[in-house]
C-alpha positions as CSV (number, residue, x, y, z in Angstrom):
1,X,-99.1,-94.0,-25.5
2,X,-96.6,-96.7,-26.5
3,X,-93.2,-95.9,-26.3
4,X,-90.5,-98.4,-28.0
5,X,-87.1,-98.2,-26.8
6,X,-85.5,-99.3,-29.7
7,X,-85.7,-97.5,-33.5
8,X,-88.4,-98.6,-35.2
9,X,-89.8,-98.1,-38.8
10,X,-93.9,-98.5,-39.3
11,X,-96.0,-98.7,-43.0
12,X,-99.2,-97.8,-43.7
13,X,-101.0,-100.5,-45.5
14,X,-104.4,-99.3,-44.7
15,X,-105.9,-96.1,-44.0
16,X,-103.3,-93.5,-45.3
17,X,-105.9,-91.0,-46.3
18,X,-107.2,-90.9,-42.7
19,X,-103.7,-90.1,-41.0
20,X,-103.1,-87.8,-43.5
21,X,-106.6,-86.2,-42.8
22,X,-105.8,-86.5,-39.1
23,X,-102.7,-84.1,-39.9
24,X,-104.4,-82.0,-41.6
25,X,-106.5,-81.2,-38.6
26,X,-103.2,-80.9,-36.7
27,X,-104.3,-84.4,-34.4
28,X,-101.4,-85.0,-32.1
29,X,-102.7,-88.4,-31.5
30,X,-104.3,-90.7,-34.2
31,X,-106.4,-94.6,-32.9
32,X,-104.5,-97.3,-34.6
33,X,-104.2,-101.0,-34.8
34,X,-100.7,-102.3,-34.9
35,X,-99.7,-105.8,-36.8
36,X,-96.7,-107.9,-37.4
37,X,-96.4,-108.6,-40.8
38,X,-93.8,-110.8,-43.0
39,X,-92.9,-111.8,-46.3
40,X,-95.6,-111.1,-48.7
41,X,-98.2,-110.3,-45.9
42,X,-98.2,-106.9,-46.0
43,X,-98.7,-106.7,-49.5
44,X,-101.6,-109.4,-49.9
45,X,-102.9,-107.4,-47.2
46,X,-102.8,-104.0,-48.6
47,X,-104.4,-105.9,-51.7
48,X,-106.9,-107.7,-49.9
49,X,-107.9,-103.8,-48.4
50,X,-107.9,-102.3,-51.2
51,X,-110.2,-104.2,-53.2
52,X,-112.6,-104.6,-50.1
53,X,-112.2,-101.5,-47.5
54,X,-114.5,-100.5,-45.0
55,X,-116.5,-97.4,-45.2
56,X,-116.3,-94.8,-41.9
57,X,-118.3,-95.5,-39.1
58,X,-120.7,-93.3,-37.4
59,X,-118.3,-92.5,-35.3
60,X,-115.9,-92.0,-38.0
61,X,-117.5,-89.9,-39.8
């Protein structure tokens, strides 16, 4: 568990339908991979995932 000690405000670019399935299911702790993005990054990267994601894994699924 990461703990920040000062306010901070995270996006979703990828993989919104999985937290909100993870909710759902009433998950009180959800994997995910946290990246700095600036500028127009996060939206050429939410572009670049939505034309191309990734199917579940095995272990996904």
């Amino acid at each position: 568990m990461i703990k920040s000690t000062r306010s901070v405000k995270y996006r979703i670019p990828d993989g919104a339908h999985r937290w909100h399935a993870y909710k759902e299911i009433g998950a009180t702790e959800i994997p995910v991979h946290i990246i700095t993005l600036d500028g127009l990054a996060p939206l050429l990267y939410a572009a670049k995932k939505a034309i191309g994601p990734l199917q579940l894994s095995e272990e996904e699924a």
